[in-house]
Backbone as JSON Lines, residues from 0, in Angstrom:
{"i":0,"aa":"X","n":[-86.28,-41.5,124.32],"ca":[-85.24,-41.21,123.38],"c":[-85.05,-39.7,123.33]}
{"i":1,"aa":"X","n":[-83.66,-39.22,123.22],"ca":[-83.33,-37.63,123.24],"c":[-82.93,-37.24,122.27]}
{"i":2,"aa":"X","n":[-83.73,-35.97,121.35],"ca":[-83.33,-35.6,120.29],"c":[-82.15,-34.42,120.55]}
{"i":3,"aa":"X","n":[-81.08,-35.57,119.56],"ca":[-79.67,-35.08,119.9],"c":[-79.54,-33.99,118.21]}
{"i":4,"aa":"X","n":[-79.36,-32.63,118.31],"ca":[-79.09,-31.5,117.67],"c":[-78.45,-32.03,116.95]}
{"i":5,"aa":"X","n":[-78.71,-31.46,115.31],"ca":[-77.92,-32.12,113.42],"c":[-76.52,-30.84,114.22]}
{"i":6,"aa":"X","n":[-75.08,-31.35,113.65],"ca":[-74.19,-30.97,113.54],"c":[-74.03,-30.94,112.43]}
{"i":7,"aa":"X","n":[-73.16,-29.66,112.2],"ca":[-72.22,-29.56,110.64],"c":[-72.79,-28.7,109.6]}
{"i":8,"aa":"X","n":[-72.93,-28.6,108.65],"ca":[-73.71,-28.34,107.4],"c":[-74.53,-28.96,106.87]}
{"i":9,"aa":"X","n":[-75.56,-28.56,105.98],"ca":[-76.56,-30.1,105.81],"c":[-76.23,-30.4,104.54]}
{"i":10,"aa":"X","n":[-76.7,-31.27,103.94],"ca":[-76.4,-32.35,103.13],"c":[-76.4,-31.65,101.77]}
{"i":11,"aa":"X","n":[-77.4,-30.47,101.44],"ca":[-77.72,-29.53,100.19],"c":[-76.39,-29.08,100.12]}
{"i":12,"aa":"X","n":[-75.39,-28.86,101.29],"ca":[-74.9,-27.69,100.92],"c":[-73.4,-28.37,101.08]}
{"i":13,"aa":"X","n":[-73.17,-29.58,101.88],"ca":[-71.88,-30.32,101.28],"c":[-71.65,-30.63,100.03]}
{"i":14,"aa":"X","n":[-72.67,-31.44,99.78],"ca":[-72.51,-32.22,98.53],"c":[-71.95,-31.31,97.39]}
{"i":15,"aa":"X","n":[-72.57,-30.13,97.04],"ca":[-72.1,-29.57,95.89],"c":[-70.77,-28.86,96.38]}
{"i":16,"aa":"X","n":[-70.22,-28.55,97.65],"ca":[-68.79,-28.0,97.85],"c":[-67.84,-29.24,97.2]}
{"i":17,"aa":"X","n":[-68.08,-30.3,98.0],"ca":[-67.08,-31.11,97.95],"c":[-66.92,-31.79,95.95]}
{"i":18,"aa":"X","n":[-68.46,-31.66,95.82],"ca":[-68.13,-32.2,94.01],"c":[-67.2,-30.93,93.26]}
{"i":19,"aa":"X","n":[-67.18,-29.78,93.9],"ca":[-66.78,-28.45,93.61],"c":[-65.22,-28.72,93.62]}
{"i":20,"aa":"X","n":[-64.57,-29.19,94.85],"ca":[-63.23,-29.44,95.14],"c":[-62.74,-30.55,94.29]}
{"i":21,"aa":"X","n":[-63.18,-31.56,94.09],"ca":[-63.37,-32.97,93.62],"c":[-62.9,-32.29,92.23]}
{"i":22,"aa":"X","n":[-63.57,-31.53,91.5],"ca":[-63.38,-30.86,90.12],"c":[-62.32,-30.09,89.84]}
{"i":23,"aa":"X","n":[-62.12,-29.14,90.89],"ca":[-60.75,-28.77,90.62],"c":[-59.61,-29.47,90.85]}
{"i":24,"aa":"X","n":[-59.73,-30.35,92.1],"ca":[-58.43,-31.43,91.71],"c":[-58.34,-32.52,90.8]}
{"i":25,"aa":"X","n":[-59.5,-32.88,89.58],"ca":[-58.79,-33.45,89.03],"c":[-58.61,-32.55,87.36]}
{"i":26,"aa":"X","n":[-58.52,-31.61,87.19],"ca":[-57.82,-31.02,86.16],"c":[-56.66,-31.18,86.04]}
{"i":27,"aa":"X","n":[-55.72,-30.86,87.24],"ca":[-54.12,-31.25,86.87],"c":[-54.16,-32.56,86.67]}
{"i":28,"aa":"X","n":[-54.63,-33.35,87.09],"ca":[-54.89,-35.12,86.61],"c":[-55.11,-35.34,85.22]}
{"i":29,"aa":"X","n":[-56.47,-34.69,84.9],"ca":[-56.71,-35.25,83.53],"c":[-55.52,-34.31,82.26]}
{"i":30,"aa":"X","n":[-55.29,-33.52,82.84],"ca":[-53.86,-32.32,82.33],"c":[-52.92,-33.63,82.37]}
{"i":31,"aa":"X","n":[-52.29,-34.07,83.17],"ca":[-51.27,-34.66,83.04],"c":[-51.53,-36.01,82.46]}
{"i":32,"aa":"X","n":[-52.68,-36.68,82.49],"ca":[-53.01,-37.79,81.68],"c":[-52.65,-37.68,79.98]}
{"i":33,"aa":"X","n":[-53.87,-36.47,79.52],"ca":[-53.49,-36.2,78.53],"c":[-52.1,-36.24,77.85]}
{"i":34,"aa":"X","n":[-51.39,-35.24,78.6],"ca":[-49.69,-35.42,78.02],"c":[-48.9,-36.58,78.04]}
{"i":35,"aa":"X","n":[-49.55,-37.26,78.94],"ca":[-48.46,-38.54,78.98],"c":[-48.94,-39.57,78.24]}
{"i":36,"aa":"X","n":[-49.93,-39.71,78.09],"ca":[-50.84,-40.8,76.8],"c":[-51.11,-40.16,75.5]}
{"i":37,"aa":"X","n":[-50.33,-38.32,75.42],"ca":[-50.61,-37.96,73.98],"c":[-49.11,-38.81,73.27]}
{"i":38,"aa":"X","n":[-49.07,-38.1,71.74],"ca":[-47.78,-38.91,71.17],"c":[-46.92,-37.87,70.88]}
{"i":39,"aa":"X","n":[-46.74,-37.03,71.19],"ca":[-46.4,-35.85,70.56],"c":[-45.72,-35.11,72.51]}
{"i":40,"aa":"X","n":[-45.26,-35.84,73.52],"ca":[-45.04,-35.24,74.09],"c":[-44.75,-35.97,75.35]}
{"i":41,"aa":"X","n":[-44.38,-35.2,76.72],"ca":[-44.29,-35.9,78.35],"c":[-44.71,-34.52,79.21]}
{"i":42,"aa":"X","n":[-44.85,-34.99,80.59],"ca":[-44.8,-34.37,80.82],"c":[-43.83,-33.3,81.66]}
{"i":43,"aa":"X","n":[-42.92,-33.48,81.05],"ca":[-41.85,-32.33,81.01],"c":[-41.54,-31.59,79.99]}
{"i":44,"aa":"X","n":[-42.38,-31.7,79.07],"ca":[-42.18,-31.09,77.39],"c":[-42.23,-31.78,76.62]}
{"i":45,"aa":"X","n":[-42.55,-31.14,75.45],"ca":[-42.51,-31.59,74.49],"c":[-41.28,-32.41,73.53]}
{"i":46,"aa":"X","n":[-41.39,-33.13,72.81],"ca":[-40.22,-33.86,71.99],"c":[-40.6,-33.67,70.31]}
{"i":47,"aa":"X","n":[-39.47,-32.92,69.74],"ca":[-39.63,-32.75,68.66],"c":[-38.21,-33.11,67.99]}
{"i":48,"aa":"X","n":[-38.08,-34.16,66.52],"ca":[-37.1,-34.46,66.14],"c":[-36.47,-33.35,65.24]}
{"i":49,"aa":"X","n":[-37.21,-32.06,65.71],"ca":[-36.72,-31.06,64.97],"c":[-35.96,-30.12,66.1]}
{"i":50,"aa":"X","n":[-36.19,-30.33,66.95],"ca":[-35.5,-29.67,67.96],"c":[-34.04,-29.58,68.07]}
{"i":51,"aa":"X","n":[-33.27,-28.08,68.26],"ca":[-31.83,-28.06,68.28],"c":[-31.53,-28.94,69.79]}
{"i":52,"aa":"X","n":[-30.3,-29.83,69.79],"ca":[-29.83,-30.07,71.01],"c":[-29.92,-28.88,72.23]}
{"i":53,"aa":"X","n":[-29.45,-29.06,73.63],"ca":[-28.58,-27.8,74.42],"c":[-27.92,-27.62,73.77]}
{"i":54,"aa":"X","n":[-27.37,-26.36,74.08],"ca":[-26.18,-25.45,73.81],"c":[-25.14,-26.58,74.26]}
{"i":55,"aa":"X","n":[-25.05,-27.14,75.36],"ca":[-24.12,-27.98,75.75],"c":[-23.77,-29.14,75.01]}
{"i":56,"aa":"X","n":[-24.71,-30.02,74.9],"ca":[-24.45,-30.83,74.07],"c":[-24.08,-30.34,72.34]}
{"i":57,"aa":"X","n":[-24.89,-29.49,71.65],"ca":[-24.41,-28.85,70.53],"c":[-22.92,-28.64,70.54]}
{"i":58,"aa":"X","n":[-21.88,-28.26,71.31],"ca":[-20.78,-27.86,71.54],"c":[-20.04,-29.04,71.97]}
{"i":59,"aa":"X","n":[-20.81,-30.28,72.4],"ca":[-19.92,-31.54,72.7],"c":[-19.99,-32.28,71.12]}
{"i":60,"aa":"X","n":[-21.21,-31.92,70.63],"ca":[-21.29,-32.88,68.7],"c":[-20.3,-32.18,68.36]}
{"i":61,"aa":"X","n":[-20.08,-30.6,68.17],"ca":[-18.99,-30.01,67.71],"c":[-17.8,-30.13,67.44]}
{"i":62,"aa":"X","n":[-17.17,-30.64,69.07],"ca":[-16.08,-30.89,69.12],"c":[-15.32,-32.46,68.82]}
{"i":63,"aa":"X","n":[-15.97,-33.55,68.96],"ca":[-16.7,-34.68,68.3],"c":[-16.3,-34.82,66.8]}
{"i":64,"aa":"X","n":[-17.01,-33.83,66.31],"ca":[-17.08,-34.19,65.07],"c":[-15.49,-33.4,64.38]}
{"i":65,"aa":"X","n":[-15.26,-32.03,65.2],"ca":[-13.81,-31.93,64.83],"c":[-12.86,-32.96,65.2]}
{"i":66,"aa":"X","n":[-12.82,-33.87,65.82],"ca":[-11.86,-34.75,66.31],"c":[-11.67,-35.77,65.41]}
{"i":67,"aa":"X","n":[-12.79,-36.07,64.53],"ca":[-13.78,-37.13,64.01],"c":[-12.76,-36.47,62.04]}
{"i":68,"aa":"X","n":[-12.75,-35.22,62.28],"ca":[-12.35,-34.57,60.72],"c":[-10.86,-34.42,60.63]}
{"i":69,"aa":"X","n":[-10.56,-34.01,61.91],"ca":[-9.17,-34.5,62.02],"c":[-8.09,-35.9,62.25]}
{"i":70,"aa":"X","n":[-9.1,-36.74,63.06],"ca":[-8.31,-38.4,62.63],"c":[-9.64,-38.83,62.55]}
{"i":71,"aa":"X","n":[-10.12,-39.59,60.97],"ca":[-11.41,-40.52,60.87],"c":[-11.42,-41.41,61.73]}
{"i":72,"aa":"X","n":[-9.86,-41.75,61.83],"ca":[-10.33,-43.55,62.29],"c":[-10.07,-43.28,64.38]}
{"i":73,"aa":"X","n":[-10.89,-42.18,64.41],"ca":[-10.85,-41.93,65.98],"c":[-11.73,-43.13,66.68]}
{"i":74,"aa":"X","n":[-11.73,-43.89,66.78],"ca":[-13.08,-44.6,67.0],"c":[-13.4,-44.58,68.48]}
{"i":75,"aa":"X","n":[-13.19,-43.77,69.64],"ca":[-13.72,-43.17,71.03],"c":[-14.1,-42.47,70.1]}
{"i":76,"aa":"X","n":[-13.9,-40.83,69.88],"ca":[-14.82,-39.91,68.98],"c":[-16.13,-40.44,68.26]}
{"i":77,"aa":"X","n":[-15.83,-41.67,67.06],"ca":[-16.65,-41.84,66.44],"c":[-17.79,-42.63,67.47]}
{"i":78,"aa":"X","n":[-17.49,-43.44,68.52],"ca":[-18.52,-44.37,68.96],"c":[-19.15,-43.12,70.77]}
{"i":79,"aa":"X","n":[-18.43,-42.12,71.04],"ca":[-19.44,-41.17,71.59],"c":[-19.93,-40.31,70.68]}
{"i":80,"aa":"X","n":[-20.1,-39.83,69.65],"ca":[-20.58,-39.22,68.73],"c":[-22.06,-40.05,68.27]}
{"i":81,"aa":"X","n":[-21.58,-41.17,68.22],"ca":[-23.23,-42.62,67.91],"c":[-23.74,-42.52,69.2]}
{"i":82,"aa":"X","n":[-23.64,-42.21,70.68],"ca":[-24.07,-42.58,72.17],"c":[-24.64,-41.19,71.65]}
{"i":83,"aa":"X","n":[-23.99,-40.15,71.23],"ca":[-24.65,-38.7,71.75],"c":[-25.83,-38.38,70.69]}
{"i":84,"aa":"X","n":[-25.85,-38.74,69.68],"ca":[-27.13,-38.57,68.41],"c":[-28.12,-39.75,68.93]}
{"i":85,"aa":"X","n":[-28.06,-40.81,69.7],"ca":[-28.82,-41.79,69.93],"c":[-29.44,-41.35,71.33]}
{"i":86,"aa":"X","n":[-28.78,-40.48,72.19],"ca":[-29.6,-39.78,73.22],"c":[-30.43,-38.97,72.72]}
{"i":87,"aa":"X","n":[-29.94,-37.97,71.59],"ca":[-30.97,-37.01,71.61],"c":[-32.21,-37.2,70.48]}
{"i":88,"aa":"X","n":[-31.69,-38.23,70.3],"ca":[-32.82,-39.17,69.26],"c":[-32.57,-38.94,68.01]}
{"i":89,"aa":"X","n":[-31.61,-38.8,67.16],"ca":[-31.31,-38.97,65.93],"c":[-30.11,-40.51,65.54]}
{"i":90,"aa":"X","n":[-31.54,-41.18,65.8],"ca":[-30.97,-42.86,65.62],"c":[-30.32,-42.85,63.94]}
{"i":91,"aa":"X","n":[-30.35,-42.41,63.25],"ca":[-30.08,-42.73,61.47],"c":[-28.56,-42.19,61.99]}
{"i":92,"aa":"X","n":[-28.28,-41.12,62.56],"ca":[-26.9,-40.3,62.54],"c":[-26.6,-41.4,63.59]}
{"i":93,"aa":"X","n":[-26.89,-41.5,64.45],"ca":[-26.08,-42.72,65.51],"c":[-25.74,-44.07,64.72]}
{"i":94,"aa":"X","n":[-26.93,-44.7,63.8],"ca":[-26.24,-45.77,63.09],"c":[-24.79,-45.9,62.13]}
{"i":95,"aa":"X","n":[-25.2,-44.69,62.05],"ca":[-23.63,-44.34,60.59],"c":[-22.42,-44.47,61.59]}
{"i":96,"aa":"X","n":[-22.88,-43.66,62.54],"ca":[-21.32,-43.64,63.27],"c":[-21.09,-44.58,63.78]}
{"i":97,"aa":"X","n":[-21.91,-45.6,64.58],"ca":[-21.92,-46.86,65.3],"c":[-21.19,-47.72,63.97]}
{"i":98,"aa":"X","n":[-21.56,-47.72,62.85],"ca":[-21.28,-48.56,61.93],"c":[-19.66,-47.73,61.59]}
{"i":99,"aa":"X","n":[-19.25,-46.95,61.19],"ca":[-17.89,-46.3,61.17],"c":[-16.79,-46.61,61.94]}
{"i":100,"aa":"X","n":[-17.74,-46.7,63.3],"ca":[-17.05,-47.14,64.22],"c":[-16.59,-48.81,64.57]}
{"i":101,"aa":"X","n":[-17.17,-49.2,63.96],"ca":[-17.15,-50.25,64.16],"c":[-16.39,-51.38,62.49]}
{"i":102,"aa":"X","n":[-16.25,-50.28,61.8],"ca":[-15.36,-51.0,60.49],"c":[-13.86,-49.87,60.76]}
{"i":103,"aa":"X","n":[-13.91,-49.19,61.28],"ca":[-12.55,-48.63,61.92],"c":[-12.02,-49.77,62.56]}
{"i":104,"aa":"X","n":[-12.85,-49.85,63.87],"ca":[-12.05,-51.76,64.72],"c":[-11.76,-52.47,64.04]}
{"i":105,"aa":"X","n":[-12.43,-52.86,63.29],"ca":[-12.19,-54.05,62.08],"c":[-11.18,-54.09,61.24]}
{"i":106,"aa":"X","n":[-11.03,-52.77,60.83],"ca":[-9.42,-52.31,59.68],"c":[-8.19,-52.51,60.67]}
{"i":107,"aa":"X","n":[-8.53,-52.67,62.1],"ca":[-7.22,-52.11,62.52],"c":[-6.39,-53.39,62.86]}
């Protein structure tokens, strides 16, 4: 039998590299676990029902709601005005208008 020469690194000195690597990749893991199983958040940010809309959308409620002050019984205005508070998560303001909107149809 021929003693064939150890290749590589020995065993002392893998083991703790690779538990080394092993550790730093899973921080962004348990990082992103956290956020997505916390309640208070995703991971693309945070969600707060206190939060201002975009600028963009802020300026689409705006105009919305002028349309909305100038003919009540707009009911396109009033029923994207309920789609746009129900995206950005103010379901109580989407019900009113959904419901506005929907006894506008009814009167007419």
């Amino acid at each position: 039998m021929k003693n064939i020469p150890a290749r590589g690194l020995p065993t002392r000195v893998v083991v703790p590299v690779l538990l080394i690597i092993a550790g730093f990749a899973a921080i962004p893991i348990v990082h992103f676990l956290q956020i997505g199983f916390g309640t208070n958040g995703s991971s693309i940010g945070t969600s707060s029902s206190n939060a201002a809309p975009p600028p963009a959308v802020a300026a689409e409620l705006r105009d919305l709601r002028a349309r909305i002050e100038r003919n009540p019984r707009d009911t396109e205005a009033l029923t994207s005005l309920a789609a746009m508070y129900r995206q950005i998560g103010e379901t109580a303001q989407a019900e009113a208008y959904e419901a506005r909107a929907r006894a506008t149809r009814q009167g007419q």
